[in-house]
N, C-alpha and C positions, 0 to 999 in steps of 0.2 A: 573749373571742372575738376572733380576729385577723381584722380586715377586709380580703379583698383584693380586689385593681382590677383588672381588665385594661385594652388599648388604648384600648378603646370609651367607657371611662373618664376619658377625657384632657380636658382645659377644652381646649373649641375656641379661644376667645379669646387662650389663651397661646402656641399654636401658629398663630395669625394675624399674632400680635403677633410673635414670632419672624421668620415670612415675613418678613414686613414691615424687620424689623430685618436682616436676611441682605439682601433685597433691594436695601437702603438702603444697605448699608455700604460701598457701591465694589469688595468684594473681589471675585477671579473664585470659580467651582465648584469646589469640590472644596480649597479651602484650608480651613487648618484653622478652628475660629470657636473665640468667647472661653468661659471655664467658664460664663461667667454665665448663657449661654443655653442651656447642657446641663441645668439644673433643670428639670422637669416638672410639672404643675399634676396632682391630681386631684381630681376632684370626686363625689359619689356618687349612686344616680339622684334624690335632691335635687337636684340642681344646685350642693348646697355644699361648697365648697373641706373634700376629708376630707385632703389632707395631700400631702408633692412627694417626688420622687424625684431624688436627690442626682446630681452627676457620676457618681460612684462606683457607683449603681445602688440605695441604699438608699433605702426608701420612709421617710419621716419625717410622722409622722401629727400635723394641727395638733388645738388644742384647739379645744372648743367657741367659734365667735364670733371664731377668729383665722382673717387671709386672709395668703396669701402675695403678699410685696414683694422685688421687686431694686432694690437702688440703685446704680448704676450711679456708679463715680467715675473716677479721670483712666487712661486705655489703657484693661490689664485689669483691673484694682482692682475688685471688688463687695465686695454683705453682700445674702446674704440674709437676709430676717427674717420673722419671725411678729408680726401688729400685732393685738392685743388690741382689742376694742371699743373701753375705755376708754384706748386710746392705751400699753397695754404695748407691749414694744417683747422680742420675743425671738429675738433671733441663732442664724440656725440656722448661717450660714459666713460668714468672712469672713477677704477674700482681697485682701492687698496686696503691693505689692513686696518690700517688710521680710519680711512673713509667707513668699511663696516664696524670700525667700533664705537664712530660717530651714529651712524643710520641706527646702531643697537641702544645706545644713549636714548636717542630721540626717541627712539619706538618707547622703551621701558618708562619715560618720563608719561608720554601720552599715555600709556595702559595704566599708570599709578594714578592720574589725573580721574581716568574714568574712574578704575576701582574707589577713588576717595568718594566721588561726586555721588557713585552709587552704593558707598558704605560696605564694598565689599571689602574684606580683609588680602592683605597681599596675599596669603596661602592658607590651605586649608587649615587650622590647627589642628593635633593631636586629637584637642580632646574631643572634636567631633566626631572621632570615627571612635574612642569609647564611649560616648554617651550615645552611640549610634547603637553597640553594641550591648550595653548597657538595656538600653529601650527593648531591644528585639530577645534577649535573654529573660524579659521581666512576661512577656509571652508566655514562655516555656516555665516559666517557676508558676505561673500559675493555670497551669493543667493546657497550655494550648497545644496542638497541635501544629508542625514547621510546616501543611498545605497553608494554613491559616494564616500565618508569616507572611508565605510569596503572595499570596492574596490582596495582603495588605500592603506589601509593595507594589507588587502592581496596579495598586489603586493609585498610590503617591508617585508613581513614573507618568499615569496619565493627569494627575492634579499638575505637575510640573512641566509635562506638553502643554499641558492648556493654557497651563498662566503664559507660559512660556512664546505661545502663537497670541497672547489676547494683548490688549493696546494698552492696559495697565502692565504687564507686565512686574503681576504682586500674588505671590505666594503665601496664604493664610491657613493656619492650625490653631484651633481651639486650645484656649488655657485649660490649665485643671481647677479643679474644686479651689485651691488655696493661691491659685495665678499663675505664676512663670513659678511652676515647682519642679523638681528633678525630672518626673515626667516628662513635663511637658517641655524644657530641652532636649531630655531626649530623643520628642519626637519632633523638634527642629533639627536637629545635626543628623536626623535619621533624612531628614528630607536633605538634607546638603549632601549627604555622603553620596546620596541615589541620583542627586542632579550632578555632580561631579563626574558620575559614571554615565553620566548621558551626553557629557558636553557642555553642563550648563554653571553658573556660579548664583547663588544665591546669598545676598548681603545680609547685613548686621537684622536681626528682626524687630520690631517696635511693639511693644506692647500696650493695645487698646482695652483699657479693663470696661470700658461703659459696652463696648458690644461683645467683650470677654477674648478677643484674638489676639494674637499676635502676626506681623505679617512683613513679610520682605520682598526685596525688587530682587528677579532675575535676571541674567543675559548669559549672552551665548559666549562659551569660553573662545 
């Protein structure tokens, strides 16, 4: 049988002790605080520690006769544990400098992984956002009007919704007359700069001359 907690549930004393420690620490409102103090006590209508709720959100259930400890080391360095009656000692996290700059390692490895698989580039380059600017200036030298501009971005914020919710997840723009010409860059790094600013990355684009497109895969930054 799975036990669950609610609120009402919570050790009053760990959320005293918290207070207290927030109150203590110098910082103002509203910054952020350390992981240490994001673990959660719960207790059952015993009164005894049934198990904590992790940064993350997951409930971890102690055993009989174990109470939950932070130890607190130098910045933000903790462990929490689980202490046995008889002085076991069981690590439920622990978190040091080395270990986040392993967990960062790992992460940046797996986000390169994707970015290759989907031919997106590690960063935006430079020259998209001039040949973004580039494109939206060649407007204006030829008599357009700047309502005419947002118009046409905001046509390219919902083509980039759409690819962006559709199951291809492929963003396509028409070549010009002579193929991948300066234009028609421009109006690919017009579209990356606009999905940048929406949350989104769009990779390297391919160009199909038999149906005259070019076209790329999206995803959510």
């Amino acid at each position: 049988m799975v036990e669950r907690f609610d609120d009402s549930q919570k050790d009053p004393r760990l959320e005293k002790n918290q207070f207290k420690q927030e109150r203590n620490s110098g910082r103002r409102p509203g910054t952020p605080v350390s992981e240490a103090m994001l673990w959660q006590l719960r207790v059952g209508p015993d009164k005894k520690e049934k198990g904590v709720v992790d940064p993350e959100g997951n409930f971890v259930p102690l055993n009989r006769g174990e109470r939950f400890v932070i130890n607190k080391g130098e910045g933000t360095d903790y462990e929490a544990v689980a202490l046995g009656q008889g002085g076991e000692r069981r690590v439920l996290k622990q978190m040091t400098a080395e270990i986040k700059a392993q967990t960062a390692e790992k992460e940046k490895a797996a986000l390169a992984k994707v970015r290759q698989e989907l031919g997106i580039p590690e960063k935006l380059e430079s020259k998209d956002a001039v040949y973004a600017e580039k494109y939206w200036e060649g407007f204006i030298a030829r008599g357009k009007k700047p309502e005419l501009i947002e118009k046409l971005k905001q046509v390219a914020r919902e083509v980039i919704l759409n690819a962006a919710q559709s199951e291809e997840k492929i963003v396509g723009v028409f070549l010009g007359k002579e193929g991948l010409d300066e234009d028609t860059k421009g109006h690919i790094s017009a579209y990356r700069v606009i999905a940048q600013e929406m949350g989104y990355e769009i990779g390297q684009f391919k160009v199909n001359k038999s149906s005259g497109t070019a076209t790329g895969m999206i995803r959510k930054l």
